[in-house]
C-alpha positions in Angstrom: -38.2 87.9 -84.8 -37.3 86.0 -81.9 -34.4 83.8 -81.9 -34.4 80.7 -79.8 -31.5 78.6 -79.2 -32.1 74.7 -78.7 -30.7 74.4 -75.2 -34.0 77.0 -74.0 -35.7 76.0 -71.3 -39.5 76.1 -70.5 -41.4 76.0 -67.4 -44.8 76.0 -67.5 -47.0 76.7 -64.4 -49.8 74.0 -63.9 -52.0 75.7 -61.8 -54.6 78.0 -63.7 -53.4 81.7 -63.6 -55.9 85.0 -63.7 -55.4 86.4 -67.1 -55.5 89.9 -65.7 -51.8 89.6 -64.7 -49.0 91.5 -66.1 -45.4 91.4 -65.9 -45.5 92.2 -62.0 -48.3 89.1 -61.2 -46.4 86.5 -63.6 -43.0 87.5 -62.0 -44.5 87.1 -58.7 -45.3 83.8 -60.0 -41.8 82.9 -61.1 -39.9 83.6 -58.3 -42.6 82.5 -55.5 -44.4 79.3 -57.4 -41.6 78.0 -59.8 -38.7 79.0 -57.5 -36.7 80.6 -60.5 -35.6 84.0 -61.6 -38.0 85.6 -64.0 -34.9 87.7 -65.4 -32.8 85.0 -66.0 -33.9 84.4 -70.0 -36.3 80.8 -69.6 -39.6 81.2 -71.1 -42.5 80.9 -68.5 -45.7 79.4 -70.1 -49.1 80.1 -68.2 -52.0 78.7 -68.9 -55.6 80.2 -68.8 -58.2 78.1 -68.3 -61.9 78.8 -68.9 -65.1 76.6 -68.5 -64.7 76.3 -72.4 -61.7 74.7 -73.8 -62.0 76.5 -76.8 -61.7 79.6 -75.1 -58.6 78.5 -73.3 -55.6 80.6 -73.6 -51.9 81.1 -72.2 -49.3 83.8 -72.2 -45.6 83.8 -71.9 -43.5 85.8 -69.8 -40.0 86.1 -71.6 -37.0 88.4 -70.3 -35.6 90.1 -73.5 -32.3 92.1 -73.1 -34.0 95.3 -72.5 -37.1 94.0 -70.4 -39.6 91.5 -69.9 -42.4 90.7 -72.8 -45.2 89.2 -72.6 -46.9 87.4 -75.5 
C-alpha cells in the first residue's frame, strides 16, 4: 500500500513518451525534459498515446525509499 501525503506533487510530461522505456528512459526524461530530480520523491506521470484512445495508457515513475517503481 502506498501512502500519499496531500502536499505530493505531480508532474506530468505532455509530450507522448515510447512505452518501451524503463526506469533509465523516464529518468532521462525527468532530469533533461522536466528539469527535476527523478530521486527526489514527486510522482512523474507519462502518458502513452496510441492512434486509439481506448488503447491509451500511462505509467508512473515514483522513487520509493529503496529505488524507483514504476507503475
Amino acid at each position: 500500500m502506498i501512502g500519499l501525503v496531500h502536499h505530493l506533487k505531480i508532474y506530468a510530461c505532455t509530450q507522448p513518451t515510447d512505452m518501451r522505456k524503463g526506469f533509465d528512459g523516464l529518468s532521462g526524461i525527468v532530469a533533461h525534459l522536466l528539469a527535476e530530480d527523478p530521486l527526489s520523491g514527486l510522482l512523474f506521470l507519462f502518458l502513452f498515446l496510441f492512434h486509439n484512445p481506448t488503447r491509451d495508457r500511462m505509467k508512473i515513475l515514483y522513487w520509493d525509499r529503496d529505488g524507483l517503481a514504476i507503475w
